[in-house]
Z-matrix of the N, CA and C atoms (Angstrom, degrees):
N
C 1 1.451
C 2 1.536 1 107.89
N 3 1.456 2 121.15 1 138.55
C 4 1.291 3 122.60 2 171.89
C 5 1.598 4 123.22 3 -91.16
N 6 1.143 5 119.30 4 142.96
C 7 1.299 6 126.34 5 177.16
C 8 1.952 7 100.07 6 -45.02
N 9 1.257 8 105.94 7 152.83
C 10 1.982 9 87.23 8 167.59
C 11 1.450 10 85.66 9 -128.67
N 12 1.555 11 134.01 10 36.49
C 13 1.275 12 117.29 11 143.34
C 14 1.510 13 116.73 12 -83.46
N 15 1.364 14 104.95 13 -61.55
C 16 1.510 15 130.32 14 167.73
C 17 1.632 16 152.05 15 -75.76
N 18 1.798 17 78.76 16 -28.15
C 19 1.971 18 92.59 17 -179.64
C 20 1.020 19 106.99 18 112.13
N 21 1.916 20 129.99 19 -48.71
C 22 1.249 21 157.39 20 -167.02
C 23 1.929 22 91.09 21 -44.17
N 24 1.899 23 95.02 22 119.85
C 25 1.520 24 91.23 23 146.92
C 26 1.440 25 145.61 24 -56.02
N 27 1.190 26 113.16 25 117.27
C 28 1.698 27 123.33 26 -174.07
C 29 1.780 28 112.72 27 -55.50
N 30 1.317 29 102.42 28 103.48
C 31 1.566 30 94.75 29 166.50
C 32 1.490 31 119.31 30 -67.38
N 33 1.498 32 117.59 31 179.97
C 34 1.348 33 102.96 32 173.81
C 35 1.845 34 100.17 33 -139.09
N 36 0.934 35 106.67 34 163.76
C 37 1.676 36 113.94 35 -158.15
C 38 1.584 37 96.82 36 -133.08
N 39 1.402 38 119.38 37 177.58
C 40 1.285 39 129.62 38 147.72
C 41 1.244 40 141.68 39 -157.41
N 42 1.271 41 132.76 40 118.69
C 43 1.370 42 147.11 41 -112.57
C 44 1.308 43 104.12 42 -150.41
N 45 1.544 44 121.78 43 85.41
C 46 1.388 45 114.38 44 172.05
C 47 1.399 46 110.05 45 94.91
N 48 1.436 47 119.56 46 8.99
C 49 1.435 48 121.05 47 -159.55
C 50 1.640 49 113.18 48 67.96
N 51 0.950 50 126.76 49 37.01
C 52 1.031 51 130.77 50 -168.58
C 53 1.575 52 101.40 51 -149.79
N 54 1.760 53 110.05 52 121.51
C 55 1.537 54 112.29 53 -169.50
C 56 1.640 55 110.81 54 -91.46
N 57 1.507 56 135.31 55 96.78
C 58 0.824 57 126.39 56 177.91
C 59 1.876 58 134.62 57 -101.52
N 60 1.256 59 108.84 58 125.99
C 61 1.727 60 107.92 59 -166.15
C 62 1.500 61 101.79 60 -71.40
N 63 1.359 62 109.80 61 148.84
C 64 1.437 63 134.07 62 175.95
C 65 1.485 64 118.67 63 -157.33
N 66 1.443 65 87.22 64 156.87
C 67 1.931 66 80.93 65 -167.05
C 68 2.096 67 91.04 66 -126.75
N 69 1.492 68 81.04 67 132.26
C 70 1.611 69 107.75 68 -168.06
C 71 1.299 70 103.19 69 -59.32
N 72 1.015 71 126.81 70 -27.24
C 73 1.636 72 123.90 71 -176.11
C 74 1.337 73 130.60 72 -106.09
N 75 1.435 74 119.98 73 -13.38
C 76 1.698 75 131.87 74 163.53
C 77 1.119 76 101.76 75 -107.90
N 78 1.446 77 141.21 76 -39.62
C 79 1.713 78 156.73 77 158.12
C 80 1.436 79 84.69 78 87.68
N 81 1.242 80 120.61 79 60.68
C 82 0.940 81 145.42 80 132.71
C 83 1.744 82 148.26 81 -44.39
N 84 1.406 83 140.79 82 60.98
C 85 1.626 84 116.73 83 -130.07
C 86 1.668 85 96.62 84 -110.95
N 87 1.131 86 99.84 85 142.30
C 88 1.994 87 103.26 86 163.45
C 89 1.205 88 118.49 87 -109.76
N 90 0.777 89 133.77 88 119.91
C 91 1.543 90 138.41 89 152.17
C 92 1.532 91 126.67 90 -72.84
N 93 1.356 92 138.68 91 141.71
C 94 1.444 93 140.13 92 148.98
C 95 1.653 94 103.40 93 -71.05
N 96 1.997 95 79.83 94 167.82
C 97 1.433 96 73.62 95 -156.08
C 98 1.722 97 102.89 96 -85.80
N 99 1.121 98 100.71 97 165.02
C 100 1.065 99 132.57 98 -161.14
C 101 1.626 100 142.75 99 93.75
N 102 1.393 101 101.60 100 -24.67
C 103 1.347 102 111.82 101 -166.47
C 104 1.235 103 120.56 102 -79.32
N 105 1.253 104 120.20 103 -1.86
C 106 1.817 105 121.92 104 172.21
C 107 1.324 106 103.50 105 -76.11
N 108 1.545 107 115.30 106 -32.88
C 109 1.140 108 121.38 107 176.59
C 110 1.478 109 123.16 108 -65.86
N 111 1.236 110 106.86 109 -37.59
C 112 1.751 111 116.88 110 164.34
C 113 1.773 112 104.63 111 -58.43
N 114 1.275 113 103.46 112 -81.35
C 115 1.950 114 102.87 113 171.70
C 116 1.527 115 103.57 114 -18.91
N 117 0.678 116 121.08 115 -68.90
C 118 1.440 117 125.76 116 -157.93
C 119 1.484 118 106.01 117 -53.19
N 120 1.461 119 92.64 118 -55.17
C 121 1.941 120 90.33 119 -167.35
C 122 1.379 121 107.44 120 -94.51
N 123 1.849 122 131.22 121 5.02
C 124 0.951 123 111.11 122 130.30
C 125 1.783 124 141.77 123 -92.91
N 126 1.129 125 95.30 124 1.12
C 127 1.705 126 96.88 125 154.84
C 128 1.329 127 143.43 126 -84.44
N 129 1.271 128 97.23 127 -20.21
C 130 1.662 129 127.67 128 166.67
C 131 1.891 130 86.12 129 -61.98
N 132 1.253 131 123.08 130 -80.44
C 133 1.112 132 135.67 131 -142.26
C 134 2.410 133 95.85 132 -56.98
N 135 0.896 134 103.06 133 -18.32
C 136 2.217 135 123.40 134 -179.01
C 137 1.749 136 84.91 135 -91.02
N 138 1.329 137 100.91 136 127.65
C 139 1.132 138 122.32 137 156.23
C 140 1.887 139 112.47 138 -55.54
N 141 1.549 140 120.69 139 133.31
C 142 1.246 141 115.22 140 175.43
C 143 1.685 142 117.35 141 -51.20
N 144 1.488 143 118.24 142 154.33
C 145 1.342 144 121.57 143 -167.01
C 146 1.758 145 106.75 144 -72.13
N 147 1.268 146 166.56 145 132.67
C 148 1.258 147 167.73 146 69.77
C 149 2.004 148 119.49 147 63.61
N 150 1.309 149 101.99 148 77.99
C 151 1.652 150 90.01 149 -177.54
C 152 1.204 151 115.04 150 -36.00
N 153 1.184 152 127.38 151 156.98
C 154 1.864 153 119.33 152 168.65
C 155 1.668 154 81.33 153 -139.70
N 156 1.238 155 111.08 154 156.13
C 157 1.099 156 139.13 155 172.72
C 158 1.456 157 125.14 156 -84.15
N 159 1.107 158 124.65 157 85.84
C 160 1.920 159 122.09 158 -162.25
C 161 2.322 160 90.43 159 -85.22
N 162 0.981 161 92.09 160 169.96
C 163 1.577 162 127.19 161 150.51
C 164 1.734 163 121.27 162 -29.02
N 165 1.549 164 79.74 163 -84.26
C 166 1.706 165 98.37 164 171.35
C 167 1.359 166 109.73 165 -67.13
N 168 1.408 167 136.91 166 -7.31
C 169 1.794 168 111.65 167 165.21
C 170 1.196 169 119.10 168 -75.26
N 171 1.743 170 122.06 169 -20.51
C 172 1.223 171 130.44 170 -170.38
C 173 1.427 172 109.32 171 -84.53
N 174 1.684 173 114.87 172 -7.95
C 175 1.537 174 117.53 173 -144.72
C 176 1.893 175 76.09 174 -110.57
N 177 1.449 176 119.45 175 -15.08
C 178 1.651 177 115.83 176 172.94
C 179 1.175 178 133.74 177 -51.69
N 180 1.580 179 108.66 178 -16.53
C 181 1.671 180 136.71 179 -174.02
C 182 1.631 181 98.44 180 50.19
N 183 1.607 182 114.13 181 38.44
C 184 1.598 183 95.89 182 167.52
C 185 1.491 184 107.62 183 121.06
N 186 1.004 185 106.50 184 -37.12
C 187 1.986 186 129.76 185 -173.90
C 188 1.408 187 109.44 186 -63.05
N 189 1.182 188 123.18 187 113.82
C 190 1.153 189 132.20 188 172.08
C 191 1.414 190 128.28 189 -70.22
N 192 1.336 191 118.73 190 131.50
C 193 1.535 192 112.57 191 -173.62
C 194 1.132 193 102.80 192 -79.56
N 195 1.579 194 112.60 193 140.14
C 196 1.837 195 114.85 194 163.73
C 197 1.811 196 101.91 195 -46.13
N 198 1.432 197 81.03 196 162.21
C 199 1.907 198 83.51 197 168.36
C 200 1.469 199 91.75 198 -152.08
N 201 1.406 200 100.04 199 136.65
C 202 1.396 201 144.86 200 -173.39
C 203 1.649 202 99.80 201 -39.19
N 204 1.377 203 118.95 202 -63.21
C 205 1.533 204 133.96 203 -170.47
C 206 1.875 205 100.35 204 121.04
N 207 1.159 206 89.15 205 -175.51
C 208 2.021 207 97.69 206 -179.39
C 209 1.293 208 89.49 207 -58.26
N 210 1.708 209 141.01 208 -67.11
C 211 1.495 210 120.18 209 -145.85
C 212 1.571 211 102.16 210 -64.27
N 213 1.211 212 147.09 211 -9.95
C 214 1.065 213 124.07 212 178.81
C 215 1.313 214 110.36 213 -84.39
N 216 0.937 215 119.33 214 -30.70
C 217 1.754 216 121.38 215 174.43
C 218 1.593 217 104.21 216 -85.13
N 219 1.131 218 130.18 217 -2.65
C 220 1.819 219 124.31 218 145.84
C 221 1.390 220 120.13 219 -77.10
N 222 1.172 221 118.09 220 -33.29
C 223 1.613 222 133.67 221 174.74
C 224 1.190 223 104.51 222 -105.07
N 225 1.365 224 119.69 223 132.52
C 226 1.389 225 116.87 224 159.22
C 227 1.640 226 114.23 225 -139.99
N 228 1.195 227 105.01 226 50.99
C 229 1.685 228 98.01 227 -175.42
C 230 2.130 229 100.74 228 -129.41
């Protein structure tokens, strides 16, 4: 399947048991329908992941990192 932003062949991933297409070069993702809805209510259902404290947050002098929103922590590739 081709990207219809770019042309770029759609890889495919899997996320939750759930196979989702994305295109490697706009990172771009589609879903059929339903399956955000699956992601969702099986990630809801996983306890959230554990801050850990790296090096470089302390080296921020205070500065907050942007954060992505929920889809980046549903996708991570």
């Amino acid at each position: 399947m081709q990207c219809p932003v770019d042309g770029e062949t759609l890889q495919i991933a899997e996320r939750a048991g759930v196979e989702i297409d994305y295109c490697p070069k706009c990172r771009g993702v589609w879903l059929d329908r339903g399956e955000l809805d699956k992601i969702i209510d099986r990630s809801a259902a996983e306890p959230p992941p554990a801050r850990t404290w790296q090096a470089d947050d302390r080296a921020s002098h205070g500065k907050r990192k942007k954060r992505g929103g929920f889809l980046e922590d549903l996708f991570d590739f």
